[in-house]
C-alpha positions as a Markdown table, in Angstrom:
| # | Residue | x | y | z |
|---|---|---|---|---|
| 1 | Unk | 0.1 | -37.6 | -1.3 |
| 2 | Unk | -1.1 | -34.1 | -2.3 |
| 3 | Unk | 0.0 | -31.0 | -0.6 |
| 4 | Unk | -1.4 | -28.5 | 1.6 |
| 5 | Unk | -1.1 | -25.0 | 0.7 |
| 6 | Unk | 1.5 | -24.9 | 3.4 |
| 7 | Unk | 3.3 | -27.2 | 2.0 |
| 8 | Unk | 3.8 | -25.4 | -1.0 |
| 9 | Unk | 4.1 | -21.7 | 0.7 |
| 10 | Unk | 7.1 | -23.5 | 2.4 |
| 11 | Unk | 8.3 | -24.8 | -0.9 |
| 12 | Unk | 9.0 | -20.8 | -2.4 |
| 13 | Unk | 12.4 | -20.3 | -1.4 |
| 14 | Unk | 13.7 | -23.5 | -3.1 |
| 15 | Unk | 11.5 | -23.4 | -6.0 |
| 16 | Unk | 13.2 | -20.0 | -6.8 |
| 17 | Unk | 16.1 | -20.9 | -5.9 |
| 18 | Unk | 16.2 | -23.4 | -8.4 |
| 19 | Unk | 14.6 | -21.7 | -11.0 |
| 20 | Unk | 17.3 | -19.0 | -10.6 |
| 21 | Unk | 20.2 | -21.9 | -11.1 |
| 22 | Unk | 18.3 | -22.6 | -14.2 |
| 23 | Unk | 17.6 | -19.7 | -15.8 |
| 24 | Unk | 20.2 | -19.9 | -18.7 |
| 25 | Unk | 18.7 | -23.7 | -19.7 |
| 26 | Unk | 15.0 | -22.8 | -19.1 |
| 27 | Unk | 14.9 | -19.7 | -20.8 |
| 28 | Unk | 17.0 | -20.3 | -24.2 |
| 29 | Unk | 13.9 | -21.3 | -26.3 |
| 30 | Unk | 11.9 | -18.1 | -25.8 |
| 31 | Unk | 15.1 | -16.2 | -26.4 |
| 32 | Unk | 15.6 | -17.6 | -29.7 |
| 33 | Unk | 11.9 | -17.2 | -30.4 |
| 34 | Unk | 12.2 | -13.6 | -29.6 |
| 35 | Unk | 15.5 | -12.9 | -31.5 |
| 36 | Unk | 14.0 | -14.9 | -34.6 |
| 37 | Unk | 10.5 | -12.7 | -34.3 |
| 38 | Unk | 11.7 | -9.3 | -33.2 |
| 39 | Unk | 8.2 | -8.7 | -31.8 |
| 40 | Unk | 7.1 | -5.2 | -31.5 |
| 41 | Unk | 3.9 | -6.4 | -29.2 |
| 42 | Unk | 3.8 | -9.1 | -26.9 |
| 43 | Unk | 0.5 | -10.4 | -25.4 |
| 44 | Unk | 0.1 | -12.5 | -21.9 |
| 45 | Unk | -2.9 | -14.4 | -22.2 |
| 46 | Unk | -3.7 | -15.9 | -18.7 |
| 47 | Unk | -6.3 | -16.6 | -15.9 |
| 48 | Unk | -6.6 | -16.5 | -12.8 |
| 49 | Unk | -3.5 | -16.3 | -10.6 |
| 50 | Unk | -1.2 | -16.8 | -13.5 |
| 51 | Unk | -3.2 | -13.4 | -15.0 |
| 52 | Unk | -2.4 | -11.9 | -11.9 |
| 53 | Unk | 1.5 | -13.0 | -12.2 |
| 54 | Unk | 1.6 | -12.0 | -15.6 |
| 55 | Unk | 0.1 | -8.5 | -14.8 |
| 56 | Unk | 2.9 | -7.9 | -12.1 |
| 57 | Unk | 5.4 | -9.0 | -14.7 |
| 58 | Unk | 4.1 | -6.5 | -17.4 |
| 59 | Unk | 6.4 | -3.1 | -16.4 |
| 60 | Unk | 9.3 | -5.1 | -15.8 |
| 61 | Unk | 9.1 | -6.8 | -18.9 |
| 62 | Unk | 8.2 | -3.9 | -20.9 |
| 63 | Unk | 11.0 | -2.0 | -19.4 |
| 64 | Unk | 13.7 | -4.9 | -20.5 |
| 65 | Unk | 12.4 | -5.9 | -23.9 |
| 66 | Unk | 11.9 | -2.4 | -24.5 |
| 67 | Unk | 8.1 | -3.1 | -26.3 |
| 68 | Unk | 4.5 | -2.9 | -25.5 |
| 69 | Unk | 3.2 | -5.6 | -23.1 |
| 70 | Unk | -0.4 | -6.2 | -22.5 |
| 71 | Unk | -2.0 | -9.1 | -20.5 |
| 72 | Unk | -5.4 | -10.8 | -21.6 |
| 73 | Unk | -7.6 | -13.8 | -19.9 |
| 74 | Unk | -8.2 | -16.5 | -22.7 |
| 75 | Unk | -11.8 | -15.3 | -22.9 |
| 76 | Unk | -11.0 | -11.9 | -24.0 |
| 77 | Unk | -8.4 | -11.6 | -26.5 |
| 78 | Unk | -7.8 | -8.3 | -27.8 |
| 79 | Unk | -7.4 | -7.1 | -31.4 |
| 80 | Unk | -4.2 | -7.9 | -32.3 |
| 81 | Unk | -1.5 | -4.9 | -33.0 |
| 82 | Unk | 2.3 | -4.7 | -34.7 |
| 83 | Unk | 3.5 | -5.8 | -37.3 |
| 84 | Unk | 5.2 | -8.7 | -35.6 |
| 85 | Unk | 2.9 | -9.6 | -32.5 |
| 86 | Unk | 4.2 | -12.5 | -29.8 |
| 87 | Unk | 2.0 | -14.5 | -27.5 |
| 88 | Unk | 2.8 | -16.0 | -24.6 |
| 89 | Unk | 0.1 | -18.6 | -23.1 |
| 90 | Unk | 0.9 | -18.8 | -19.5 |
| 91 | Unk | -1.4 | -21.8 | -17.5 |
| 92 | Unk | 0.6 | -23.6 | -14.1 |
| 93 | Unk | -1.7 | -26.5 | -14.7 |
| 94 | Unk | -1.5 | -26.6 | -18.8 |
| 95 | Unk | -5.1 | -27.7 | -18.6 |
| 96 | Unk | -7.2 | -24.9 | -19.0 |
| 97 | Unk | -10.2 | -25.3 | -21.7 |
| 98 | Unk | -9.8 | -21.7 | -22.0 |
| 99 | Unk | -6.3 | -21.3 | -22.5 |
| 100 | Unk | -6.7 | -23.9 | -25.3 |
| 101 | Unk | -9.0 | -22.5 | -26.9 |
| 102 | Unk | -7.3 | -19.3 | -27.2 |
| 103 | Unk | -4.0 | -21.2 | -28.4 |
| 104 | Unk | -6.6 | -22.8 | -31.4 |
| 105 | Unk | -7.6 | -18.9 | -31.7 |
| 106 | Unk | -4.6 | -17.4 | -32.4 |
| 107 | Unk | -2.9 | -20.2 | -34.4 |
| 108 | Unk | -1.4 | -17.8 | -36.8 |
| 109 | Unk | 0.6 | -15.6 | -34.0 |
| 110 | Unk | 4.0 | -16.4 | -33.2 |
| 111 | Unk | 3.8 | -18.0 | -29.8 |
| 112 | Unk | 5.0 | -20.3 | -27.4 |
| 113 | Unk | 3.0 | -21.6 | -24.0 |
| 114 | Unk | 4.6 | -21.2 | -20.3 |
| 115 | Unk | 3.3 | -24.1 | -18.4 |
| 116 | Unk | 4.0 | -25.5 | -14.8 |
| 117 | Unk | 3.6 | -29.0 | -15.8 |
| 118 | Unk | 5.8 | -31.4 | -17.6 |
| 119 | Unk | 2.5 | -33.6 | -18.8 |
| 120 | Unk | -0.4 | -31.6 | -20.0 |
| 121 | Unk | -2.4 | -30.9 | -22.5 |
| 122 | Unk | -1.5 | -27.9 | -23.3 |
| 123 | Unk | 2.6 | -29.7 | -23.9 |
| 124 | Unk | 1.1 | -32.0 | -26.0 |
| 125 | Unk | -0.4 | -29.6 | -28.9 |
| 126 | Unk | 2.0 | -26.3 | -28.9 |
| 127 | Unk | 5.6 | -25.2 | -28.1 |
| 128 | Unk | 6.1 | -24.4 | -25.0 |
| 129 | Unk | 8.4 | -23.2 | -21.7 |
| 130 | Unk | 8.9 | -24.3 | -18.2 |
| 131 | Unk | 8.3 | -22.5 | -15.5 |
| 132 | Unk | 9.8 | -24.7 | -13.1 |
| 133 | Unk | 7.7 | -25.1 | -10.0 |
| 134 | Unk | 6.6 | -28.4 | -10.6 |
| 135 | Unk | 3.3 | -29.8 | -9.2 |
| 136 | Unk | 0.8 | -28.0 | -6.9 |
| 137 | Unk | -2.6 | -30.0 | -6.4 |
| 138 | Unk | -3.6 | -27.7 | -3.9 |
| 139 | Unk | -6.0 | -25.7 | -5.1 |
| 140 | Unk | -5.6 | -21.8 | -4.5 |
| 141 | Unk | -1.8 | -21.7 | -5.9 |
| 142 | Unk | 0.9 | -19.9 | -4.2 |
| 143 | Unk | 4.3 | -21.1 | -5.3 |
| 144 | Unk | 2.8 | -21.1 | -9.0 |
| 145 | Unk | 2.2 | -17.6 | -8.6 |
| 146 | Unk | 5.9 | -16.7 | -7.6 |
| 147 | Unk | 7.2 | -19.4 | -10.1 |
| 148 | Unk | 5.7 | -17.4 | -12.5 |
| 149 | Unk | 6.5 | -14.2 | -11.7 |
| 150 | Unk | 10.2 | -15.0 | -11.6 |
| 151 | Unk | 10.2 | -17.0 | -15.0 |
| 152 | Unk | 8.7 | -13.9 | -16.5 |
| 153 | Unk | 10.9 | -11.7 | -15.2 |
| 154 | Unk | 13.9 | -14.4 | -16.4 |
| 155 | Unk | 12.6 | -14.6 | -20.0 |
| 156 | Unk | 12.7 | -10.8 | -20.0 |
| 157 | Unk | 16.2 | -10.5 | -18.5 |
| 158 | Unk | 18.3 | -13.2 | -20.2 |
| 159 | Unk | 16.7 | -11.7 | -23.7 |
| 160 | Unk | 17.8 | -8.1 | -22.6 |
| 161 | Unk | 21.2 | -9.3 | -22.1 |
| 162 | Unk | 21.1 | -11.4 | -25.4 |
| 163 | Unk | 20.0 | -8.7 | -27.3 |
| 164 | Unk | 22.8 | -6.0 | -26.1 |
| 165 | Unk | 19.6 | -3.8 | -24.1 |
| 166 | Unk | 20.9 | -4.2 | -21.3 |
| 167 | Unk | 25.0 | -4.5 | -19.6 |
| 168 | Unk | 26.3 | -7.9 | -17.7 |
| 169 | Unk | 26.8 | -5.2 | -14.9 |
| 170 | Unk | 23.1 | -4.4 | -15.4 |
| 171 | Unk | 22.3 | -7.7 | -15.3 |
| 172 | Unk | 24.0 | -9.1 | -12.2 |
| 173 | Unk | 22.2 | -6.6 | -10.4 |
| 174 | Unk | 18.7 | -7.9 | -11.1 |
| 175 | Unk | 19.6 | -11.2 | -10.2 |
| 176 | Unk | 21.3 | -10.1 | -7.2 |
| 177 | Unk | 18.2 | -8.3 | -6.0 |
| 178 | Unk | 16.6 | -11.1 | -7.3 |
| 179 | Unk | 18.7 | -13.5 | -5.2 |
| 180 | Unk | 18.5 | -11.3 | -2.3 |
| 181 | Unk | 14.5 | -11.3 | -2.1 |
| 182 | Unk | 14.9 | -15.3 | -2.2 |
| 183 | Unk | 17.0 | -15.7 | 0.7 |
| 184 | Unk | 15.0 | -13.4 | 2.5 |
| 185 | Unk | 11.2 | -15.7 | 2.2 |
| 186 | Unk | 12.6 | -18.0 | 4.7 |
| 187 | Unk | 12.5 | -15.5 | 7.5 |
| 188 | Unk | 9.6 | -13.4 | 5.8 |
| 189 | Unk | 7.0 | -16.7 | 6.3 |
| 190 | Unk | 8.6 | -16.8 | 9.5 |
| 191 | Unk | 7.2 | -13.4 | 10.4 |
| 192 | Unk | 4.2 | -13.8 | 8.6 |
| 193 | Unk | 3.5 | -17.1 | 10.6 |
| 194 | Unk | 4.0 | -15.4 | 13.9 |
| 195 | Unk | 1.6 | -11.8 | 12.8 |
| 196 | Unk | -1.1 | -14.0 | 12.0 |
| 197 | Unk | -0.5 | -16.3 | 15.4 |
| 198 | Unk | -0.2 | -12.9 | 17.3 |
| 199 | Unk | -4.0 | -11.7 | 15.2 |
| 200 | Unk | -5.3 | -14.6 | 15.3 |
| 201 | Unk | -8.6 | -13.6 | 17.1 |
| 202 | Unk | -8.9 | -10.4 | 14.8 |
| 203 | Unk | -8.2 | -12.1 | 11.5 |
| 204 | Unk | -11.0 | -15.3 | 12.4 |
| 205 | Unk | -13.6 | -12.0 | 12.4 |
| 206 | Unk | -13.2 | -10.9 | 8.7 |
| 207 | Unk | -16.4 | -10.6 | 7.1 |
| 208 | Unk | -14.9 | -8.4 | 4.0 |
| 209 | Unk | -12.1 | -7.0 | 3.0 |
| 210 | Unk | -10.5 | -4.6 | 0.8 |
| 211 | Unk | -6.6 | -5.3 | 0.0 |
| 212 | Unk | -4.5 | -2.2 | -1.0 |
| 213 | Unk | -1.1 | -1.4 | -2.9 |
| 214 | Unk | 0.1 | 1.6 | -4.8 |
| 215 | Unk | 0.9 | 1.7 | -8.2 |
| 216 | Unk | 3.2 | -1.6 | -9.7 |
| 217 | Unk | 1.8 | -3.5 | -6.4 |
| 218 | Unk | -1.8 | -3.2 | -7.0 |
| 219 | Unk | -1.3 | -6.9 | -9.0 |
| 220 | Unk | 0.0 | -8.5 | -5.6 |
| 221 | Unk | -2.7 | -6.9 | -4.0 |
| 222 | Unk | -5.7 | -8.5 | -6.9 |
| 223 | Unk | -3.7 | -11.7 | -5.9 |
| 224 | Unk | -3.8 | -11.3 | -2.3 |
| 225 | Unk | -7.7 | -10.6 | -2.7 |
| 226 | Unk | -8.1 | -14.0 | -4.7 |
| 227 | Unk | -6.4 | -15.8 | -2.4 |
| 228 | Unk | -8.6 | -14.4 | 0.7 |
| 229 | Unk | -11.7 | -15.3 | -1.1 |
| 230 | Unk | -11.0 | -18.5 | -2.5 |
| 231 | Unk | -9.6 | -19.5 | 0.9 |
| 232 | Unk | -11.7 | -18.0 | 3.7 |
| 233 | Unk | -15.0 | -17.7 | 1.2 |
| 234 | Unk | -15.4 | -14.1 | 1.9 |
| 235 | Unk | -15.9 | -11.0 | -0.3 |
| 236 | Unk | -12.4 | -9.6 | -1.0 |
| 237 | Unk | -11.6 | -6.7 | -3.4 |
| 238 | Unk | -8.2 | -5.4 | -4.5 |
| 239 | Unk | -7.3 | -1.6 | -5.4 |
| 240 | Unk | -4.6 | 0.8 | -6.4 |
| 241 | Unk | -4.1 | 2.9 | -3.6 |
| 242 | Unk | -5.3 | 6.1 | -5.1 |
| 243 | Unk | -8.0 | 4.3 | -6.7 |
| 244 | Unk | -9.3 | 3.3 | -3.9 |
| 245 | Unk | -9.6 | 6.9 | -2.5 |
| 246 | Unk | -12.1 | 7.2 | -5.3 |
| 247 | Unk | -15.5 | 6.0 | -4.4 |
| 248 | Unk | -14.7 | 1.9 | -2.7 |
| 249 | Unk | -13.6 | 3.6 | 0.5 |
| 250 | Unk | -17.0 | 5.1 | 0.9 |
| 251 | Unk | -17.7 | 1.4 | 2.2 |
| 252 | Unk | -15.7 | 1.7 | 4.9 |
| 253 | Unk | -17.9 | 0.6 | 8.3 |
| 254 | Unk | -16.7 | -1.3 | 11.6 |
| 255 | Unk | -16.8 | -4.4 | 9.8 |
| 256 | Unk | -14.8 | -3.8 | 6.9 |
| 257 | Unk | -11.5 | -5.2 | 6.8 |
| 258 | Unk | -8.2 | -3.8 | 5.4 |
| 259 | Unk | -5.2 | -5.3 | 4.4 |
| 260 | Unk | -2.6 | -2.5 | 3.1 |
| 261 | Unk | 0.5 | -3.0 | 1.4 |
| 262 | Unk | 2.9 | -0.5 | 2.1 |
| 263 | Unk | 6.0 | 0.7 | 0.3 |
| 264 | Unk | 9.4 | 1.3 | 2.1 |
| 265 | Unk | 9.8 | 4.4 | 4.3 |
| 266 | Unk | 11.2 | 6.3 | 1.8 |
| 267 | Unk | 8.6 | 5.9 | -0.9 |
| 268 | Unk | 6.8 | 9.1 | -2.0 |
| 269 | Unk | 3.7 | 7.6 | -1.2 |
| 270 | Unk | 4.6 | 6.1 | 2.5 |
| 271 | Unk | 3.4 | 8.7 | 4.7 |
| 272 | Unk | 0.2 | 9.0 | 2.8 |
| 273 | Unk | -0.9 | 5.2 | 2.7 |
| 274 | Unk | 0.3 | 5.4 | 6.9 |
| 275 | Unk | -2.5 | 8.3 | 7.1 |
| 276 | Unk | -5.2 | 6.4 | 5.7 |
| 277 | Unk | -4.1 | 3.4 | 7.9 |
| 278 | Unk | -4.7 | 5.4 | 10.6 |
| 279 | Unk | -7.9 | 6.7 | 9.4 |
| 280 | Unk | -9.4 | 3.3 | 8.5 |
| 281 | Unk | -8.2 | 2.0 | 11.7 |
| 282 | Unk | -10.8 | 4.4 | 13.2 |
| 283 | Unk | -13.5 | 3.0 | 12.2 |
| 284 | Unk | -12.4 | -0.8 | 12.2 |
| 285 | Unk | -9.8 | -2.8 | 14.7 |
| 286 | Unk | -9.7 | -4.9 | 11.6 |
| 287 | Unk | -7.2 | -3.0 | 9.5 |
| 288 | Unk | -4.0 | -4.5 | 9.0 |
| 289 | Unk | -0.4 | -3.7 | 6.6 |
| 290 | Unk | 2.0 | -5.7 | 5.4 |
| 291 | Unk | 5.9 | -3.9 | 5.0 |
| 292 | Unk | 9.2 | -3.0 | 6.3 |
| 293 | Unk | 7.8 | -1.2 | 9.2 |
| 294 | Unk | 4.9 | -1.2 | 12.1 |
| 295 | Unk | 4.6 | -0.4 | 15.6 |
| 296 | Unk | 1.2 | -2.3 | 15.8 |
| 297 | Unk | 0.8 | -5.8 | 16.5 |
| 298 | Unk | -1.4 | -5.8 | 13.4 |
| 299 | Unk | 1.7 | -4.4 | 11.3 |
| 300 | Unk | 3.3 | -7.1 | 9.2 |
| 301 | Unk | 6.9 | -6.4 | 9.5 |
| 302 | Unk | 8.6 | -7.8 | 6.2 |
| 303 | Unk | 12.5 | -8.1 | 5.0 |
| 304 | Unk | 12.0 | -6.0 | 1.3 |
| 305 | Unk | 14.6 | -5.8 | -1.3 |
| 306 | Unk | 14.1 | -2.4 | -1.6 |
| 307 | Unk | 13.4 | -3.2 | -5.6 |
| 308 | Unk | 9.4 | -2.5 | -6.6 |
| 309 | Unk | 9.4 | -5.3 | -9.2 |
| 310 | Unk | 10.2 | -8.0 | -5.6 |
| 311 | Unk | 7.2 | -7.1 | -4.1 |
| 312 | Unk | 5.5 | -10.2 | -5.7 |
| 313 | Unk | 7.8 | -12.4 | -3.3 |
| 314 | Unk | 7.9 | -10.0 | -0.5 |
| 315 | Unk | 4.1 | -8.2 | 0.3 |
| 316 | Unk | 2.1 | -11.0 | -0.9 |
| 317 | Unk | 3.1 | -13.8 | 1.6 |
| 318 | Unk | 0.4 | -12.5 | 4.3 |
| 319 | Unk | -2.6 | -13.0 | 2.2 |
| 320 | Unk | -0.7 | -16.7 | 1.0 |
| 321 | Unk | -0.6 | -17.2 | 4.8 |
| 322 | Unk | -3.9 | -16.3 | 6.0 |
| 323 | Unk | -5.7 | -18.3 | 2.8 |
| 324 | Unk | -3.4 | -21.6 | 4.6 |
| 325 | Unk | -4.3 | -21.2 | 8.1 |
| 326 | Unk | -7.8 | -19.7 | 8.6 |
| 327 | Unk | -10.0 | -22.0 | 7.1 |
| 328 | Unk | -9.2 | -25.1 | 9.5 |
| 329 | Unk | -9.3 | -22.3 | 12.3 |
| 330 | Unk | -13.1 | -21.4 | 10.6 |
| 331 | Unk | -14.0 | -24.6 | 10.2 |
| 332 | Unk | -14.0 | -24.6 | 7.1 |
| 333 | Unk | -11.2 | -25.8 | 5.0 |
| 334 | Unk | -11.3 | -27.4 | 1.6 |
| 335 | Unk | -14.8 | -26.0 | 1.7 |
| 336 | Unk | -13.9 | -23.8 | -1.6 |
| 337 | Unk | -12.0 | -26.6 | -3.4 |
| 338 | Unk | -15.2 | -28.5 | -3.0 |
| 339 | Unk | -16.7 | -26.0 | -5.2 |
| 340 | Unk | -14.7 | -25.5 | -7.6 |
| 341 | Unk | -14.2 | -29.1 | -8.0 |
| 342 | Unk | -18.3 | -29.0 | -8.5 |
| 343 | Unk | -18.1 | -26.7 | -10.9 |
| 344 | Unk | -15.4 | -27.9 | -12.8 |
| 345 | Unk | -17.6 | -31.1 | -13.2 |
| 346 | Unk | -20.4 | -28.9 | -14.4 |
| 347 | Unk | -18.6 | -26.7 | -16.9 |
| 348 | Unk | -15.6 | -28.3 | -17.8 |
| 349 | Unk | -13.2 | -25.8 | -16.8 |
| 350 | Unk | -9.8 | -27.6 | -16.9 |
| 351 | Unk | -9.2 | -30.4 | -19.7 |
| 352 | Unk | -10.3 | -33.8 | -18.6 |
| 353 | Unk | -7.7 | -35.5 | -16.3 |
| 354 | Unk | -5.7 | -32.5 | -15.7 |
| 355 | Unk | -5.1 | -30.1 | -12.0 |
């Protein structure tokens, strides 16, 4: 029987929980890809909500592996730099036309593929890694996205230590922040569950919506947009914080929604994000954060790490939730899946037979 997206929100905690466990065993083939290569560029070629993943991966990666990473959908490679380039194909699914296509593209780069499924297409004609979330036939992916995340940030971290970059001290501490944001989903879709039950009324009125993060959470933000608009079929548009302050917030009216996702308290740029909360919230009731902290009703109070690079698990659960619940609140669930499904028919998006 397939899955609701609730199903698989639920799902997180345990997913990464046992992609954790398995890091050492998952992660071994990339590792000796890596060591054997010695890249000096490495290329994320993705779509999607595995593009977003990657994208949120990218500083922690570069900061581990200690080289230039740079994320590309399958449609746009870039030119190719370094003298020893490595690509990693990253598609939940392993079906996208796309994604094969690029693989056929780049045949001569040194690469392996990151895929969510054990039988795919993608398995079947290139080297490849697991990410370890298993199967998600619902359509607007959630645990895929944090799957991913984490197996990015895994491949990065068991390669630091395996190349000396980093200490085994250094590297118990990542995966005990790591560990820490796990245990703490659980209570965080808890609390997510209950905001949106307590805004119900507010949240059924979105029309359009800008979602908001500073600086490395800008990606959860372009994710927490996707999920909005795939889900609740509205026009949703993520920004970096001051980005945003650079012409988009013009658009601002009574009917424009916000979703803001704030660092902790003692974040350089807390006090300024709380300020434009406050002036957005002047002009539109429908303005709501997602954080550690709130003395509104429309404040998401969230458990965080503490750690930039957990925001992915932490600040993007409210957007997973409302793309779960609203639609059967607005009448009008599966209503995007239809489409896509549609469309897939008409231009052969994903490789006959595949999810």
């Amino acid at each position: 029987m397939a899955g609701t997206m609730t199903d698989y929100i639920t799902e997180q905690p345990r997913v990464l929980r046992s992609i954790l466990g398995d890091r050492k065993e998952n992660t071994l083939r990339f590792t000796e890809e890596w060591k054997r290569g010695s890249p000096d560029r490495l290329y994320l070629v993705a779509s999607g909500t595995s593009n977003n993943a990657a994208a949120m991966a990218v500083p922690f990666m570069e900061e581990l592996l200690g080289t230039e990473v740079r994320v590309a959908p399958p449609t746009l490679l870039p030119r190719v730099y370094g003298n020893s380039p490595f690509a990693l194909f990253v598609s939940q699914g392993g079906n996208s036309n796309n994604t094969i296509s690029a693989i056929e593209q780049w045949k001569g780069i040194h690469s392996l593929a990151l895929t969510g499924q054990k039988e795919c297409r993608i398995n079947e004609i290139h080297p490849h890694v697991s990410i370890g979330c298993g199967p998600e036939t619902a359509g607007p992916k959630t645990k895929g996205y944090t799957a991913t995340v984490m197996t990015l940030y895994l491949l990065a971290l068991e390669t630091a230590l395996a190349l000396g970059r980093i200490s085994g001290e250094e590297y118990r501490s990542y995966i005990g922040v790591l560990e820490t944001a796990v245990e703490n989903m659980e209570g965080n879709i808890r609390r997510c569950e209950t905001w949106l039950s307590e805004n119900l009324e507010s949240l059924k009125k979105i029309e359009k919506c800008f979602v908001v993060a500073r600086t490395t959470a800008f990606p959860v933000a372009q994710e927490g947009a996707l999920k909005i608009l795939e889900t609740m079929l509205v026009p949703a548009a993520a920004y970096e914080f001051e980005e945003y302050l650079h012409g988009p917030i013009c658009a601002l009216d009574d009917r424009m929604a916000g979703i803001y996702l704030l660092p902790e308290s003692g974040d350089g740029a807390f006090n300024r994000m709380n300020r434009l909360v406050e002036f957005h919230r002047g002009i539109s009731p429908l303005v709501f954060t997602a954080g550690s902290l709130g003395g509104d009703k429309r404040d998401c109070g969230l458990a965080l790490s503490g750690r930039w690079y957990t925001e992915p698990f932490e600040l993007i659960l409210p957007c997973q939730i409302m793309g779960a619940k609203l639609p059967a609140v607005l009448g009008i669930e599966d209503n995007g899946s239809k489409v896509y499904k549609a469309l897939d028919s008409a231009l052969n998006i994903k490789f006959a037979g595949g999810i």
